[in-house]
Every structure is written in structure tokens, then in C-alpha cells.
N, C-alpha and C positions, 0 to 999 in steps of 0.2 A: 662832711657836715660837722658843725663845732658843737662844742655844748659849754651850756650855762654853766661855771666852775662857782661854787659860795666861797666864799674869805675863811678859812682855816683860824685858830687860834694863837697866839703867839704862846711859846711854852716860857713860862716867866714863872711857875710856883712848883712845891713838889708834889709826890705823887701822892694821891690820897690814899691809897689801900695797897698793901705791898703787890706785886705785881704776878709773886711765881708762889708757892707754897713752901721752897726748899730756902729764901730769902728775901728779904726785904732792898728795899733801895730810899736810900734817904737825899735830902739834896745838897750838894755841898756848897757852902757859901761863906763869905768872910764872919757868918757869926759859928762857923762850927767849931766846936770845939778843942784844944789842945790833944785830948784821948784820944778821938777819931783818926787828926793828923798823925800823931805818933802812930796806931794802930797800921793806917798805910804805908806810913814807910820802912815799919816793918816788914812787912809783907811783901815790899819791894828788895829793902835790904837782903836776904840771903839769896836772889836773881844770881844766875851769873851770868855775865857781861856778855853772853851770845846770845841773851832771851831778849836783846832791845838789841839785835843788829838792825833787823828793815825798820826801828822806831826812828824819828828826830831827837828822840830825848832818854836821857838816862845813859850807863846806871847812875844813881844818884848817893854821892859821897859822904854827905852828912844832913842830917834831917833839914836844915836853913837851905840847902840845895834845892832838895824837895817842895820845901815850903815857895820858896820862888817860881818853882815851876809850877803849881799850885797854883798861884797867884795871878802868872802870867795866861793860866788858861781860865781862871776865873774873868779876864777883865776882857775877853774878847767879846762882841756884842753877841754873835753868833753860835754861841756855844754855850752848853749846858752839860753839869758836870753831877752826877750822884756815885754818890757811895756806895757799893756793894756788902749789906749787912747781914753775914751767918750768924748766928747762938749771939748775937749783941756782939759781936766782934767786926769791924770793918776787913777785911779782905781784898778789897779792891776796889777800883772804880770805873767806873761804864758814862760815854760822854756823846750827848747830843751834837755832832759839827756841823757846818754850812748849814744852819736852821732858815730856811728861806719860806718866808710866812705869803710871803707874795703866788709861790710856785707852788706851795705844800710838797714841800721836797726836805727830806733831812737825809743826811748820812750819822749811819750812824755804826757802831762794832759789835755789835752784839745786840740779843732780842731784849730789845725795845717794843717791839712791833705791835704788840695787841694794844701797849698805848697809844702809840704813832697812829694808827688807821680807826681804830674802834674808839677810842674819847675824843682823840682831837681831829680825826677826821681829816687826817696827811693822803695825801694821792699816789707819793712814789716815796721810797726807803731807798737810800743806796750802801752799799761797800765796798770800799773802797782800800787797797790795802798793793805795799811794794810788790811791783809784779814777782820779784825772786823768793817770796815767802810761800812756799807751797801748802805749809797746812793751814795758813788762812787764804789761800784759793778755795781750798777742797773744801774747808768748813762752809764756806761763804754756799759754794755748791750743795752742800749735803742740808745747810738750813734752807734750800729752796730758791735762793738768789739766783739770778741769770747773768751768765759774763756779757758783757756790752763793747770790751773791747781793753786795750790796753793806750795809755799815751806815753810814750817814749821821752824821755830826756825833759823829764817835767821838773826835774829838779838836782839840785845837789847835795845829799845830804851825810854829815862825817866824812866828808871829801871823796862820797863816791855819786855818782851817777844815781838816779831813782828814776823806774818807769813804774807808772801807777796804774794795775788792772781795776777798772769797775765791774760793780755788778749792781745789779739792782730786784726789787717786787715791789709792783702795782698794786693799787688799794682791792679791783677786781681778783687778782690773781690771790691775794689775802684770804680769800671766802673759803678756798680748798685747802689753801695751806696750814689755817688754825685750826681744823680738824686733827690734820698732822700730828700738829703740836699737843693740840689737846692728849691724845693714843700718848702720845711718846712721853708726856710725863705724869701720865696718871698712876696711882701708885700702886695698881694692883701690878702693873709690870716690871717692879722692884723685888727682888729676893731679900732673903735675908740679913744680906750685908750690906743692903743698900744700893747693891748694882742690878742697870737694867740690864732685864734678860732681852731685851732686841734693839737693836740700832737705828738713829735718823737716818731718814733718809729722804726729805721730803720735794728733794728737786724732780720726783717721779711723780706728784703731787700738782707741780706748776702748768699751767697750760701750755705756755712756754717751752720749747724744745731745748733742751739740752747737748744735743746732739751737735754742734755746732763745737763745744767743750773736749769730746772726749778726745782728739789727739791734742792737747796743749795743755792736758796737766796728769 
């Protein structure tokens, strides 16, 4: 039996209300300005060159470097790109890919997710990440994600070979999982220094078996 799917939103603006308590996300676009860029390539600059092995991209040599690649992931259609803002400081950025308005399907690296399913009303999230990067497997896992499989020799990237593992959570599977989330960053389970006292874990949370996971990573 099918069902009746409604037409999702296209994500074309930023985010009205920051999203987490610990940060804000702002949206990056060709009118942001000079401070912001500099700010991130700072924060890239002192990387060192094994933190972008499974990336396509980086490290990046001089800020016009940056600014290019920048630029270059600004002008895809499919892609949506914000800022990651601590204490008014940019720190990084978290990026909307394969936005498929048609499917309600994004991928995307990180929680996005209470926007993705609760404003705009997305049906499936995925992540997607070099199958030989093991702690963005496990993280992928520990936020609830479900492995769906791996594709072998999808590509070539710095002249080596790339297979790309997915994972994915469904809009249904979301309903248990924000609870999750909600526990893990409320702040009565913060000490004093700032760190929680108990760990995500919320792929015990998905309806979704896990089980299928634990010999292959």
C-alpha cells in the first residue's frame, strides 16, 4: 500500500532561531562577510593535513584558497552551506548536500535534524561519509543513524580509491530519537566544567536494528 507524500519545502533561507543552546548557525552566502571568512579559515588553518585525509578538499594554503572553495560549494544548486557560531565567533561550518525537494531527502554531517524533519517536514536524512573513516562511522552510529550499506569504488579522490558507507533516519524513526537528544543536551547533565556526565547513545533508541553493524566497525 502507497501513501499520499505533500511537496516538502525547498531550503533556500536561514535559520530563524538558533537551533542548539550551546550555538547558533547562520547562513553563509556571497553577502557574508570578510570577519566571518577569515574567522573560518582560521579555524581551519592550524588542521593538520591528516584531519582532511577521507575529505575531497583541503588543507587549505592561503585564505583565497579557501575563499575558492567557499565559493565553489556556494554555487552548487543543491547545497546549503551555514556557519557554525560559538561566543560570536564562527568555528565552523555544517552543510546541507544532495537537497532533493522532490524526494525530501537530504544528506547531511551533522544534527541538522530537528530542522530537517520538524520545520520542513524532510522524510529521510542520510550520512554519508569514506567507508575508511572510522570515527565518522561510529559517530554516524552513536547519533542513531542506521548503516544501509557501503558502495565500493565510487570514486577517486587525492589519487586514491574512495568507497562510501551510508547511513540514514526516517522522519517516523525521528519521534524516538529527539527524545534522545532532548536527555543528552539538557543542561542539568553538565558539571561543572562544562562536560556531560553520560554519553549518546541513541542508536538503542532507533527502531531500526543495529545489529546487522556490530562486526564491521
Amino acid at each position: 500500500m502507497t501513501e499520499d507524500v505533500a511537496p516538502v519545502p525547498i531550503i533556500t533561507t536561514s535559520i530563524d532561531q538558533p537551533l542548539g543552546q550551546y550555538c547558533r548557525l547562520e547562513l553563509l552566502n556571497s553577502k557574508t562577510n570578510n570577519k566571518t571568512i577569515q574567522q573560518l579559515y582560521d579555524a581551519f588553518k592550524p588542521t593538520e593535513q591528516t584531519h582532511f585525509t577521507y575529505l575531497p578538499y583541503g588543507p587549505f594554503k592561503t585564505i583565497d584558497e579557501f575563499k575558492e572553495y567557499i565559493n565553489l560549494k556556494l554555487s552548487s544548486i543543491d547545497t546549503i552551506v551555514y556557519s557554525i557560531i560559538v561566543n560570536d565567533i564562527a568555528v565552523g561550518f555544517i552543510t546541507f548536500l544532495r537537497v532533493n525537494q522532490e524526494h525530501g531527502t537530504i544528506e547531511i554531517g551533522s544534527l541538522l535534524l530537528h530542522y530537517t524533519f520538524d520545520i520542513l517536514g524532510y522524510r529521510r536524512v542520510e550520512w554519508i561519509c569514506n567507508a575508511l573513516n572510522v570515527k565518522s562511522r561510529r559517530t554516524a552510529l552513536r547519533l542513531g543513524f542506521q548503516y544501509e550499506g557501503t558502495w565500493i569504488k565510487l570514486a577517486v579522490i587525492k589519487g586514491r580509491s574512495r568507497d562510501n558507507s551510508w547511513f540514514s533516519i526516517v522522519d517516523d524513526e525521528w519521534v524516538q530519537l529527539k527524545q534522545e537528544f532532548q536527555r543528552w543536551l539538557n543542561p542539568t547533565i553538565f558539571d561543572s566544567n562544562g562536560q556531560q556526565l553520560t554519553k549518546l547513545n541513541a542508536a538503542q533508541f532507533n527502531p531500526r536494528s543495529n545489529k546487522e553493524t556490530d562486526n564491521i566497525y
